[in-house]
C-alpha positions as CSV (number, residue, x, y, z in Angstrom):
1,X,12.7,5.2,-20.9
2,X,16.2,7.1,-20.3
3,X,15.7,11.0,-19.6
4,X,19.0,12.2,-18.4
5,X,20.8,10.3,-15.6
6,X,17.6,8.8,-14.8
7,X,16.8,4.9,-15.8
8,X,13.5,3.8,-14.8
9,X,11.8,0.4,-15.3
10,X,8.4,-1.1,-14.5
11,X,8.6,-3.0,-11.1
12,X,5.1,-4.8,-10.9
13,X,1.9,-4.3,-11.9
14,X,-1.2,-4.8,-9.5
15,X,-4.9,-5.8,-10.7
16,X,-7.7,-7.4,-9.1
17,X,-8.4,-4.5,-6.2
18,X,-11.1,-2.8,-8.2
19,X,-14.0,-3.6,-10.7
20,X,-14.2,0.0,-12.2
21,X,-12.2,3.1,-12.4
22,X,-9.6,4.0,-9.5
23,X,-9.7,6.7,-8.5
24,X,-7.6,7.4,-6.1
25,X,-4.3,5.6,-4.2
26,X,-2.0,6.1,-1.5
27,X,0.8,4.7,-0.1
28,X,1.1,4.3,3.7
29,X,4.1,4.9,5.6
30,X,6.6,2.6,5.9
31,X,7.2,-0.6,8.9
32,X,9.7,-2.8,9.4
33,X,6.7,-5.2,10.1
34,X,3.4,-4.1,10.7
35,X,3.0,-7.3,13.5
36,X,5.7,-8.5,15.5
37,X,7.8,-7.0,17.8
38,X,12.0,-6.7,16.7
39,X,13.2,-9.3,18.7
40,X,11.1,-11.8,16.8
41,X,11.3,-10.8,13.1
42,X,13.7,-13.2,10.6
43,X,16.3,-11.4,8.4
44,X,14.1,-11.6,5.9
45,X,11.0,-10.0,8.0
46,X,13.3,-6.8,8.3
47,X,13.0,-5.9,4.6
48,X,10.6,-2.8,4.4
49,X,7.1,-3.4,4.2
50,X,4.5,-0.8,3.8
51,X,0.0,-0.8,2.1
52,X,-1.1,1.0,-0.6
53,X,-5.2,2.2,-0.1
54,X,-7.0,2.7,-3.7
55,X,-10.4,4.1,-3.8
56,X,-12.8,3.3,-7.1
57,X,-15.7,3.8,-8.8
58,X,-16.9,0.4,-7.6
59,X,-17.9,2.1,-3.8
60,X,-15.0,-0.4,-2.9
61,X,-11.9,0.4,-1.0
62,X,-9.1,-1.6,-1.4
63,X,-5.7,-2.0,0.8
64,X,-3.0,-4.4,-0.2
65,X,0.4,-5.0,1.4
66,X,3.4,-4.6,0.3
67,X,6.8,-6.0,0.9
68,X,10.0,-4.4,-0.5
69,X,13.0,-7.5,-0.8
70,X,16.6,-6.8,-1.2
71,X,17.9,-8.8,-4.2
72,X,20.3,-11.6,-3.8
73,X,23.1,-9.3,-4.4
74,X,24.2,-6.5,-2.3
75,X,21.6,-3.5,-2.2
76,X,24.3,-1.4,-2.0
77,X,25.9,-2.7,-5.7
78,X,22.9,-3.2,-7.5
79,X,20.3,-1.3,-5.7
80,X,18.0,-3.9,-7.0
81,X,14.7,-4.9,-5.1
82,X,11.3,-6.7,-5.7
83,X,8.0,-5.7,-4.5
84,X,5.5,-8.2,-3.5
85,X,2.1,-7.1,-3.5
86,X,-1.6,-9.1,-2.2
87,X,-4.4,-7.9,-1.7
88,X,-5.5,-7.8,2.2
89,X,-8.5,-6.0,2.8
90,X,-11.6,-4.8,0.6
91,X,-14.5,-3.4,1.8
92,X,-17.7,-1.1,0.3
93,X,-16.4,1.5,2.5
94,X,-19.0,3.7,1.1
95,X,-22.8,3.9,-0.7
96,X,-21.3,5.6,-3.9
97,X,-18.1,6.0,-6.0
98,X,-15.1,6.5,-3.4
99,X,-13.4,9.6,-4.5
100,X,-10.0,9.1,-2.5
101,X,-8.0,7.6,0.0
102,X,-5.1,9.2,2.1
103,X,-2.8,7.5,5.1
104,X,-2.5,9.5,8.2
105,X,0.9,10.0,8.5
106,X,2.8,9.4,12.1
107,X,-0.2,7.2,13.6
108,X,-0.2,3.5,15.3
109,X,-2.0,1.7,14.3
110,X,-2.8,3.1,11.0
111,X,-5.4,5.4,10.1
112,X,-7.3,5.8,6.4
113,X,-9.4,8.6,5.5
114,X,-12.0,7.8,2.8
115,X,-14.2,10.3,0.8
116,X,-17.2,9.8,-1.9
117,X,-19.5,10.9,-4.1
118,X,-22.0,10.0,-0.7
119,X,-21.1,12.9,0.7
120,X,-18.9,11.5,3.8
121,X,-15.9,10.8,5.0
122,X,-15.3,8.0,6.9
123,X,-11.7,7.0,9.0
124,X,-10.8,3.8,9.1
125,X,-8.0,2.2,12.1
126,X,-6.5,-1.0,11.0
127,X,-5.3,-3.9,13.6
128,X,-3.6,-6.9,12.7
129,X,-4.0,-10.1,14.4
């Protein structure tokens, strides 16, 4: 699709995080590696790297990671990248549909808000071994 100056193109496409509807998703801000300190991170550790949350009609919350790569050529020519996506964490956060998910912005380690159709809402902190 071409609407003015504007070229866009699908990236990726993500399945497997839900059984029924989603709901909800969010993305969380963005590390230069969720785990290791600078010092000890490869060239290619240092490409941005950030988790997307989705909530479903399944009671199940899902978080995957995601890495952001530079393409071969110069990101600055081509402004070209690929996103690697898994899944990392799923868990029936709640007893009925989870309504939606949102990243607390600013925070270390993260923190995910949850709400659903139980009536609750539940935060989640994440820590990474």
């Amino acid at each position: 699709i071409r609407t003015g100056s504007i070229d866009t193109s699908l990236v990726t496409t993500i399945s497997g995080s839900h059984d029924r509807t989603i709901y909800s998703i969010d993305w969380s801000p963005q590390h230069q590696n969720l785990a290791s300190p600078a010092s000890q991170r490869s060239s290619i550790e240092r490409n941005v790297r950030s988790m997307i949350a989705t909530a479903g009609g399944d009671n199940l919350i899902s978080i995957m990671d995601v890495r952001q790569r530079a393409s071969d050529q110069s990101q600055s020519e081509t402004n070209v990248h690929t996103l690697e996506c898994s899944l990392v964490y799923r868990t029936q956060g709640h007893e009925l549909d989870v309504n939606c998910v949102r990243w607390r912005p600013g925070t270390w380690p993260p923190v995910l808000a949850s709400a659903a159709d139980d009536g609750m809402i539940k935060l989640w902190t994440l820590t990474f071994a």
